[in-house]
C-alpha positions as a printed NumPy array, in Angstrom:
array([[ 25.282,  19.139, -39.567],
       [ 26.552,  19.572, -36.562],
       [ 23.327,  19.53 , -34.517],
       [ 22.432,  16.014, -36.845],
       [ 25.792,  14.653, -35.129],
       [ 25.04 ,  15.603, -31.784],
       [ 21.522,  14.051, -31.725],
       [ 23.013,  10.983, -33.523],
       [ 24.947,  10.366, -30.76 ],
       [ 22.345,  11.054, -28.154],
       [ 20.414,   8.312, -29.146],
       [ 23.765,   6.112, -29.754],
       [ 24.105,   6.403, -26.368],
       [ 20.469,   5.739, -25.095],
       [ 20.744,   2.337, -26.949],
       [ 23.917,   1.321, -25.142],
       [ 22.449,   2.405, -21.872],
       [ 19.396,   0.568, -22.509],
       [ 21.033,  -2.758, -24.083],
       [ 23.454,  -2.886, -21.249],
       [ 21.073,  -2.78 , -18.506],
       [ 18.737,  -4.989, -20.612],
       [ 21.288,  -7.606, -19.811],
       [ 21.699,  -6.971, -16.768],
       [ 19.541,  -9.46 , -14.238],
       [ 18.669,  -7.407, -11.404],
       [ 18.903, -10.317,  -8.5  ],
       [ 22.746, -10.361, -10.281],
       [ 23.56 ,  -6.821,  -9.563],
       [ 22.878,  -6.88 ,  -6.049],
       [ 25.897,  -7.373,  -3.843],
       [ 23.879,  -8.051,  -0.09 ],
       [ 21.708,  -5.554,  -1.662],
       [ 24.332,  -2.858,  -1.948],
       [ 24.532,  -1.784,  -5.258],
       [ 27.626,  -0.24 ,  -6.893],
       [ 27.255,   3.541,  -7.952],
       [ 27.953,   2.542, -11.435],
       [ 26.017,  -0.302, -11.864],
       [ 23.118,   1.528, -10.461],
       [ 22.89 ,   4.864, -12.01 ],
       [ 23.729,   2.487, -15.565],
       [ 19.699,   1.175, -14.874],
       [ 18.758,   4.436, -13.471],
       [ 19.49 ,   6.22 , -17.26 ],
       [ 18.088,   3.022, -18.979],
       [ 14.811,   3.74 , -16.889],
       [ 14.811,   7.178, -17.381],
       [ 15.576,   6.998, -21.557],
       [ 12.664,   4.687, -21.704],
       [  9.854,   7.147, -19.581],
       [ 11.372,  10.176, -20.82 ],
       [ 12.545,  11.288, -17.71 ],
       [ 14.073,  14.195, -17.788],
       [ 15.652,  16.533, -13.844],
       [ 15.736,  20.2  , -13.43 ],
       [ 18.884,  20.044, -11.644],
       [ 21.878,  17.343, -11.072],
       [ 21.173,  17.615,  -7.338],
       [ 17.42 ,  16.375,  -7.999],
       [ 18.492,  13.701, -10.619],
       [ 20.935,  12.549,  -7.413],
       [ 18.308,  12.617,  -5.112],
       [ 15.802,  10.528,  -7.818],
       [ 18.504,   8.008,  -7.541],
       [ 18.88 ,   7.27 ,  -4.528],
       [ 15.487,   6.394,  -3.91 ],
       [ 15.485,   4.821,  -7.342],
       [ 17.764,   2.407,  -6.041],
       [ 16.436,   1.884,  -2.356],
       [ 12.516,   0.893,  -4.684],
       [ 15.268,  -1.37 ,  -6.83 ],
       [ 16.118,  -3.202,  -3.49 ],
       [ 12.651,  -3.319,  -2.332],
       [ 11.7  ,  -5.226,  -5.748],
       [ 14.153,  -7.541,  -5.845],
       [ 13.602,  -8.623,  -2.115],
       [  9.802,  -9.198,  -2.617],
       [ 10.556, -10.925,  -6.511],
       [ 12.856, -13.634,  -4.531],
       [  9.786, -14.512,  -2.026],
       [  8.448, -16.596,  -5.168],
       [  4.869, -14.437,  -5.215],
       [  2.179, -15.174,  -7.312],
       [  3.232, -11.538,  -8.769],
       [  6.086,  -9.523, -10.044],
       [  7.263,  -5.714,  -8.918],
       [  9.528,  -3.751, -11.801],
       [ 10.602,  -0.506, -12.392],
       [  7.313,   1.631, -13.017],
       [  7.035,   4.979, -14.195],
       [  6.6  ,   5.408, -10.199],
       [  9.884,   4.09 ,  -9.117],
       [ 12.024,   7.578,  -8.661],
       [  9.352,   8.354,  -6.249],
       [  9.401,   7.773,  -2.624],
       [  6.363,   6.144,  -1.097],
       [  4.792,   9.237,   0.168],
       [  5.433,  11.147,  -3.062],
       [  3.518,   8.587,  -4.626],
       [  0.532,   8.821,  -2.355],
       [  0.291,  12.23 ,  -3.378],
       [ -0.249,  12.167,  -6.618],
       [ -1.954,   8.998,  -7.238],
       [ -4.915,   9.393,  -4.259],
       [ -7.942,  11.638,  -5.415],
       [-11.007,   9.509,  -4.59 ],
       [-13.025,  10.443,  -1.468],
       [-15.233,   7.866,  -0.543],
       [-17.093,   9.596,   2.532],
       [-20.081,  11.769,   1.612],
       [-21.107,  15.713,   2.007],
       [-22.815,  16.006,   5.492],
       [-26.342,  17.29 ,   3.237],
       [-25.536,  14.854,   1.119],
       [-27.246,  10.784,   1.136],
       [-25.756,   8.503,  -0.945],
       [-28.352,   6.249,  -3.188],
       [-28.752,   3.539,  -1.45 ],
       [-27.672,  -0.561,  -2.406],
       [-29.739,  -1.59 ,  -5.127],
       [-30.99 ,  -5.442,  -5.602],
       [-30.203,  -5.552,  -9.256],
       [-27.34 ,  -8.232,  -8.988],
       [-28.508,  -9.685,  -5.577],
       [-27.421, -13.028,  -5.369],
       [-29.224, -16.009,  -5.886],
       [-28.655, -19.898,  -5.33 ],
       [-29.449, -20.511,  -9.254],
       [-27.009, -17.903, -10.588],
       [-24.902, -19.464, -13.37 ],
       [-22.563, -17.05 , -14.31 ],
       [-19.261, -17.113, -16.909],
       [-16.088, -18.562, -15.69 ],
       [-14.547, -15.362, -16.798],
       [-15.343, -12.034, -18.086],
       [-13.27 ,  -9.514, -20.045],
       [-14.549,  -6.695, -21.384],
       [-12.177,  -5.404, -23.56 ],
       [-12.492,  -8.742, -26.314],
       [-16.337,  -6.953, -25.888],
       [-14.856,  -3.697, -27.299],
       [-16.102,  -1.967, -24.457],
       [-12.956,  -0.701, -22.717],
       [-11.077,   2.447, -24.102],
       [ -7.545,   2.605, -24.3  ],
       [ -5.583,   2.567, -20.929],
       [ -5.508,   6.354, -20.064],
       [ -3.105,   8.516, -17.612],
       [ -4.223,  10.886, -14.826],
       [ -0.735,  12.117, -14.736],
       [ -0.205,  14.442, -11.674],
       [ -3.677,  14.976, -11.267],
       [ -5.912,  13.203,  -8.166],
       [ -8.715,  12.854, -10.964],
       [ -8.905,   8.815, -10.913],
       [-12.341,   9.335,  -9.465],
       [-13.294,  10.838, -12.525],
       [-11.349,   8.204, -14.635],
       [-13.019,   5.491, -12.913],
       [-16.872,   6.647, -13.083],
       [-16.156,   7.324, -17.361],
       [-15.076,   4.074, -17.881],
       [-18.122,   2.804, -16.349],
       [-20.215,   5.196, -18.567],
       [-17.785,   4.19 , -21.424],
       [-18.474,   0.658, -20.9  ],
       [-22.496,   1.229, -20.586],
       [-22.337,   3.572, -23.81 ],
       [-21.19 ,   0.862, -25.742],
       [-23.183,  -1.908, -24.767],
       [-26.248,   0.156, -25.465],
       [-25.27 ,   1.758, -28.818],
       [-22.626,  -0.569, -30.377],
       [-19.827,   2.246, -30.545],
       [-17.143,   2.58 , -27.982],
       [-16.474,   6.697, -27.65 ],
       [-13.657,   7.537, -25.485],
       [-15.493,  10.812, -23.064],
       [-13.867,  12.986, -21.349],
       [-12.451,  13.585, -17.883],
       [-11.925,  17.025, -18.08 ],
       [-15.468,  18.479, -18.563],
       [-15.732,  16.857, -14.978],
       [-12.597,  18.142, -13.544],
       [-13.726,  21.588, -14.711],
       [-17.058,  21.476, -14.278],
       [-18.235,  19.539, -11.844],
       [-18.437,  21.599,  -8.707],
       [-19.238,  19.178,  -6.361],
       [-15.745,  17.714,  -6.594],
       [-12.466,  19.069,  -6.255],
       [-10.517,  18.924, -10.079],
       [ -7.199,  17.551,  -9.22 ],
       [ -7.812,  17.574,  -5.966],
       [-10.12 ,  14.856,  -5.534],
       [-13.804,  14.038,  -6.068],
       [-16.447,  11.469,  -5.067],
       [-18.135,   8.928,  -7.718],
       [-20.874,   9.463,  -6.991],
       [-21.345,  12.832,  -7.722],
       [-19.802,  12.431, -10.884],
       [-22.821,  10.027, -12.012],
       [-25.261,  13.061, -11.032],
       [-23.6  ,  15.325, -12.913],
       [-23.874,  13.37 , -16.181],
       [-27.445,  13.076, -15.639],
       [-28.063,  16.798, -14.521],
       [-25.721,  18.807, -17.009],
       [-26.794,  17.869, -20.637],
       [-24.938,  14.575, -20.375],
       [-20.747,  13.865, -20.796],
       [-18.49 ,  15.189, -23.555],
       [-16.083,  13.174, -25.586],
       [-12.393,  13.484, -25.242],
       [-11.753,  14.698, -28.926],
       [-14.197,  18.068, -28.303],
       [-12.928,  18.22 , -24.481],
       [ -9.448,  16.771, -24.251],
       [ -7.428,  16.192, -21.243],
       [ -5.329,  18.703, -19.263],
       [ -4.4  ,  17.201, -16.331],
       [ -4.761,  20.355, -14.725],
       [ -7.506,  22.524, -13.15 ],
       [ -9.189,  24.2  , -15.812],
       [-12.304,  27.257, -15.993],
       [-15.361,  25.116, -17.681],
       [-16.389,  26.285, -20.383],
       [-20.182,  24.737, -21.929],
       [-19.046,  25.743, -25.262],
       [-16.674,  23.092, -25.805],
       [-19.934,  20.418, -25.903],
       [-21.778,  22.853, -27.542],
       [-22.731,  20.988, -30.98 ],
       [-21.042,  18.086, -30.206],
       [-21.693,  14.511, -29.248],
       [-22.334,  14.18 , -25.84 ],
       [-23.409,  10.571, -23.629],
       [-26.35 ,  10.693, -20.876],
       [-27.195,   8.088, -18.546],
       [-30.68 ,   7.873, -16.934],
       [-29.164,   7.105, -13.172],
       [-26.849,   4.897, -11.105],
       [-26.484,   2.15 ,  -8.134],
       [-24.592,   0.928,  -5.886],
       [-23.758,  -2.685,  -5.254],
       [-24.558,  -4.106,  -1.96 ],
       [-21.075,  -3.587,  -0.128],
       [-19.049,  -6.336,   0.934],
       [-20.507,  -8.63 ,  -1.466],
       [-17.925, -10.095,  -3.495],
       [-20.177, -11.944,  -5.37 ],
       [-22.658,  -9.855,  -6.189],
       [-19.779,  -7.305,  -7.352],
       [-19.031, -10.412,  -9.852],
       [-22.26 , -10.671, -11.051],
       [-22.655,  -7.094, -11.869],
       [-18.914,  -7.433, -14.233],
       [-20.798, -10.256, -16.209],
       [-23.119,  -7.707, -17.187],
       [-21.142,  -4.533, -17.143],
       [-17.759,  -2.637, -16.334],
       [-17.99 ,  -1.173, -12.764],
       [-16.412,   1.643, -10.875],
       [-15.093,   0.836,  -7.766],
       [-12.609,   2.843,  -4.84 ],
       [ -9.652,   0.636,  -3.824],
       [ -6.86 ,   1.046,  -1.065],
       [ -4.066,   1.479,  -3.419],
       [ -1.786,   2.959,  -0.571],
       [  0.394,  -0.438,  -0.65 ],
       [  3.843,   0.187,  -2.093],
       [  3.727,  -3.077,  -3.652],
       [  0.725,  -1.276,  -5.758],
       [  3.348,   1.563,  -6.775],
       [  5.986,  -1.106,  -8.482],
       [  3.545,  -3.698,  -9.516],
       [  4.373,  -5.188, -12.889],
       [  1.972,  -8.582, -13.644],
       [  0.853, -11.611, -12.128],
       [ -2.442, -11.774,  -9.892],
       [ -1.464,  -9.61 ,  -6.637],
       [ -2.304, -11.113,  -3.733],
       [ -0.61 ,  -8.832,  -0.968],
       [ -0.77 ,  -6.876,   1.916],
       [ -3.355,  -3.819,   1.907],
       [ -5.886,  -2.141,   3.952],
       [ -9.491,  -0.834,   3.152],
       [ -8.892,   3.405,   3.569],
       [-10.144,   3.692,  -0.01 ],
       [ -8.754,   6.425,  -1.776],
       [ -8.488,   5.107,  -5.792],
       [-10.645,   4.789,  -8.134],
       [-10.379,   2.005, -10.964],
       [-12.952,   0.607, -13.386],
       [-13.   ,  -3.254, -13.325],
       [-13.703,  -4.708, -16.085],
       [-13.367,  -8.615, -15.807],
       [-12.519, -11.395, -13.852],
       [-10.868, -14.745, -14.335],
       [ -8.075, -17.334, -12.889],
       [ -4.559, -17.574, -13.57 ],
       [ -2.627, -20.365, -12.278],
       [ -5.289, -21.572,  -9.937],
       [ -5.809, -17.653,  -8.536],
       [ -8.627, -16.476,  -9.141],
       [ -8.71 , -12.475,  -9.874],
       [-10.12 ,  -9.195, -10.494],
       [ -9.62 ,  -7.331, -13.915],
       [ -8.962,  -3.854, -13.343],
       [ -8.401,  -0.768, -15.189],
       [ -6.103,   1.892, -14.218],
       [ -5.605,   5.585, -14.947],
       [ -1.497,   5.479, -15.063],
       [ -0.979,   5.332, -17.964],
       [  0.476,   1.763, -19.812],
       [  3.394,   1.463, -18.857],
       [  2.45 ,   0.707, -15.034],
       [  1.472,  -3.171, -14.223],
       [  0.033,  -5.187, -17.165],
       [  0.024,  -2.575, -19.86 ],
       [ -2.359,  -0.429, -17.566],
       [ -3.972,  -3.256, -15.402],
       [ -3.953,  -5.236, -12.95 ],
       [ -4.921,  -8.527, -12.154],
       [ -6.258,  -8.256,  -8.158],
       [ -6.834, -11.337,  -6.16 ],
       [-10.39 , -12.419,  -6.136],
       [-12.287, -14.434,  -3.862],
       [-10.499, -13.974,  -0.51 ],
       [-11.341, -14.794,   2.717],
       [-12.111, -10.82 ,   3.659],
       [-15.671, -10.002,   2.578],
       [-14.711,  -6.667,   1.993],
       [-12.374,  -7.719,  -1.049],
       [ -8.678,  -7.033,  -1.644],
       [ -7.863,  -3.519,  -0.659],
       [-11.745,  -3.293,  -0.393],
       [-12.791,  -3.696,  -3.937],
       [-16.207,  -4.963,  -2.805],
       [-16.875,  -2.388,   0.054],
       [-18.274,   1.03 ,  -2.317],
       [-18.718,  -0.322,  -6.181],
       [-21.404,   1.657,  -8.515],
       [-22.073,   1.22 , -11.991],
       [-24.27 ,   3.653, -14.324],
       [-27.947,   2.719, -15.872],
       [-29.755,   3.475, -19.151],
       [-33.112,   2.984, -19.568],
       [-32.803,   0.803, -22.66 ],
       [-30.394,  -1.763, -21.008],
       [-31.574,  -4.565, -19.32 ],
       [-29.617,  -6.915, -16.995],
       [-31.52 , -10.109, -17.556],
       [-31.404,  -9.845, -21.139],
       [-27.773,  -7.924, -21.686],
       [-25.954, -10.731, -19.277],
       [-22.815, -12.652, -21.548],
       [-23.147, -15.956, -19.594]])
């Protein structure tokens, strides 16, 4: 009975945490963005209640805070600019700017040195008479899986090429199967688990090893793990007869290609703004040292800004339930944080651009 009382009164608590700071406006608690201890470790237990976050030690939990709180000042200061976007407190916001780096960078985008990447294919070249939709989104298709989490694993380049196969896969055969990421992490060779990897060599694997498993006979670890072929023995696995690459810096022709199909694509995701980003079309800073991959799978405006849908690997409690809208149409042809410099997409001999498009 005892025990029954004690967790009673956990959760008792957890609900008053979370209702008070629920109240609480954040631009209200700042005092020329100091923020009293109280009032500050009151949101820091609301946050951590509602992503289960859970310290090893008081020390750490102290040390979470504090850069907890100097994230919570870096929102608020950006939120009172008036953006066409929103920062909040992620999953990501007990961890410092490098931390976050760390664990959320895995894709490589520069190839082996006896290794040639395929090269730009003419598929979606641009033409003067292309007519395409005013906006695309995949998922009303059913061709996007539910939003997925890397966790502390670099494996978004793995993330990134499945969802393109996903997407593919289901435009082909009518059923959306959710593969795995972790017969690539273990065995592809060519990349490094959760320590990295290259698209593109993800694509040749699937082609050259009997074809991808599905996440139900080859779940994910998020860990390194010994591959072992038995686990898509007998089972359901997805091929694809090949891949291309878009022409880069095209941000057209990376448009054209979402019309017909979700595409894989390597991002600079190293802005912290990217780290605390909650909704609206982002707009902001960022470089082109691609080092994420993402699957995008739409495109459309929002309040006169136009935008890229993408698809993360973090899980849906980061940005827009899992995505992000990314500013489209910019004056860079390389694309916001590069989106348009190294895009690929997978093939199957059955599908046909010209007669698959949805415009």
């Amino acid at each position: 009975m005892a025990s029954v009382k004690t967790t009673m009164l956990i959760l008792f608590v957890a609900m008053v945490i979370a209702s008070c700071a629920s109240a609480m406006d954040m631009s209200v608690v700042s005092y020329d963005n100091n923020y009293h201890k109280a009032e500050a470790s009151l949101i820091f237990e609301s946050w951590m209640v509602k992503h289960g976050k859970v310290y090893e030690s008081v020390a750490e939990k102290e040390r979470r805070l504090v850069i907890f709180v100097d994230n919570l000042r870096f929102i608020n200061n950006r939120n009172a600019e008036n953006l066409s976007y929103r920062l909040g407190l992620t999953r990501f916001a007990d961890l410092s700017h490098h931390e976050y780096e760390e664990v959320c960078h895995g894709a490589d985008p520069r190839p082996r040195s006896n290794h040639v990447f395929m090269k730009s294919s003419d598929r979606y070249k641009t033409s003067a008479g292309d007519v395409l939709p005013k906006s695309v989104d995949w998922r009303r298709e059913g061709a996007v899986t539910e939003v997925k989490d890397q966790g502390h694993c670099r494996s978004c380049w793995a993330f990134s090429t499945v969802g393109a196969v996903e997407g593919l896969n289901k435009i082909v055969t009518g059923e959306l199967i959710t593969l795995s990421e972790q017969d690539l992490i273990n065995c592809n060779k060519e990349n490094n688990g959760c320590g990295g990897g290259k698209i593109e060599t993800v694509y040749e694997f699937i082609m050259n090893n009997g074809g991808l498993g599905t996440d139900k006979d080859y779940p994910y670890k998020a860990c390194n793990g010994v591959c072992d072929g038995r686990l898509k023995e007998n089972n359901k696995n997805i091929m694809i007869d090949g891949y291309e690459n878009l022409p880069a810096n095209e941000e057209f022709a990376l448009m054209k290609a979402v019309a017909h199909q979700p595409v894989a694509a390597v991002i600079d995701s190293s802005n912290r703004e990217f780290q605390l980003y909650e909704s609206g079309v982002f707009d902001g800073t960022c470089g082109t040292k691609l080092n994420h991959g993402v699957v995008v799978v739409g495109y459309g405006t929002e309040n006169g800004r136009d935008y890229w849908l993408v698809k993360n690997s973090r899980g849906n409690t980061w940005g827009e339930a899992g995505y992000m809208k990314m500013a489209r149409n910019i004056a860079n042809p390389r694309g916001l944080c590069g989106i348009a410099m190294r895009a690929s997409y997978p093939l199957n001999n059955s599908f046909s651009a010209d007669k698959s498009s949805i415009a």
